[in-house]
C-alpha angles and dihedrals in degrees: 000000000000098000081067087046082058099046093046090042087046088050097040080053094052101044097054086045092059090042097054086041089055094059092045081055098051101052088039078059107046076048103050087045094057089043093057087046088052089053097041087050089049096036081056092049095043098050088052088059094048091049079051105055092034078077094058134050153201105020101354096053090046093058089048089053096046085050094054095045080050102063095039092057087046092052086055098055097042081053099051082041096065092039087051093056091041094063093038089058089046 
């Protein structure tokens, strides 16, 4: 008899584990799914920048590129920023 106490305590375990595991993923993945839309926004912008300055050169190229550089790495941050505060939440 207590062998099956075990095995129903052991599944009710692991069944509320899953469960609980199931909402975290739901809202890691709302989140992850924000953060790639950030990059790819970002990514878009940057690559403008960069069609833009590949028209140009000497100075004025080098800051376009550095701006673009410069947005892609912010959208980086701002991602990693809201997976970050997803698994903290979680």
């Amino acid at each position: 008899m207590n062998k099956i106490m075990k095995g129903a305590m052991v599944a009710s375990v692991a069944v509320l584990g899953l469960s609980l595991a199931a909402c975290e993923s739901k809202k890691e993945e709302a989140a992850e799914t924000t953060a790639d839309a950030v990059e790819a926004t970002t990514d878009a912008t940057a690559d403008a920048i960069d069609s833009t300055a590949a028209d140009m050169s000497g100075e004025a190229k080098d800051m376009m590129n550095d701006k673009a550089d410069a947005v892609r790495a912010s959208g980086n941050t701002e991602a990693d920023a809201i997976r970050d505060k997803a698994e903290k939440t979680n």
